[in-house]
C-alpha positions, 0 to 999 in steps of 0.5 A: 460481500453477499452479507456483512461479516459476522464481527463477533463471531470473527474479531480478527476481521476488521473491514475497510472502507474504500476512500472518496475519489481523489482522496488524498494520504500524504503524510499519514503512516498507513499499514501494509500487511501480506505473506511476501518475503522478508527481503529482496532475493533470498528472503523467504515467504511468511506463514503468518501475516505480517504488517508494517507502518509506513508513511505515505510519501508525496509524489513528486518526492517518490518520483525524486527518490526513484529516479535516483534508483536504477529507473533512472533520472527519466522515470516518470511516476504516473500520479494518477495510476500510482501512490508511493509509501515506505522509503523507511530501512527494514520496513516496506512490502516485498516479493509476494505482497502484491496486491496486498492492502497498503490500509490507513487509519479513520477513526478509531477501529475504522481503516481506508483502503488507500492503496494495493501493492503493486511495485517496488525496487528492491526492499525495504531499503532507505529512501526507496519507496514503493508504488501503490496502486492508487485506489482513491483514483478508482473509487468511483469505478469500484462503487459503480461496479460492485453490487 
């Protein structure tokens, strides 16, 4: 930003830090938030922001739990582009989320920018999680680039 964000003049908005390079969040129930759909195919696009805790799933179990979808038993997560979160019934990211926040607490009133929305099979369904893009494995790259 070109100066810091006015946060008593705008209480709603809460900034988010990026992560270290190569953090890690498994294990830790994190928030997405977006306008998507409220379910897969017929659901319909949000006029107010919505959010969702979700727990962030180790890959190895993601890459598991996918291939068990129609990927199939060859899917291959790339670890290091992806992160997964959600496997939870009624609670994921969906259609028009993409490149929403997946967000994780540091502190009190202090969030980390762990992952953006990026694909998922269906949603909200139960042990199918959704990918991530692994901001963590960028971090580096983005503190390089941003001015």
């Amino acid at each position: 930003l070109a100066e810091p964000v006015n946060r008593q003049r705008y209480p709603h908005i809460t900034p988010a830090c990026l992560p270290a390079q190569g953090q890690k969040f498994e294990g830790q129930r994190c928030y997405i938030s977006g306008w998507g759909k409220d379910a897969f195919g017929p659901g319909f696009y949000q006029r107010l922001l919505q959010e969702v805790d979700v727990p962030v799933i180790d890959s190895f179990k993601c890459e598991q739990q996918l291939q068990r979808t129609r990927l199939g038993p060859s899917f291959k997560l790339d670890r290091r582009s992806f992160m997964c979160a959600g496997g939870e019934k009624d609670k994921d990211s969906c259609e028009g989320d993409g490149g929403s926040p997946l967000v994780c607490p540091n502190g009190p009133n202090s969030w980390t920018v762990a992952g953006l929305v990026a694909w998922g099979v269906g949603c909200a369904e139960e042990n199918v999680p959704a990918a991530y893009v692994n901001v963590a494995n960028y971090a580096n790259f983005i503190r390089q680039h941003v001015h």
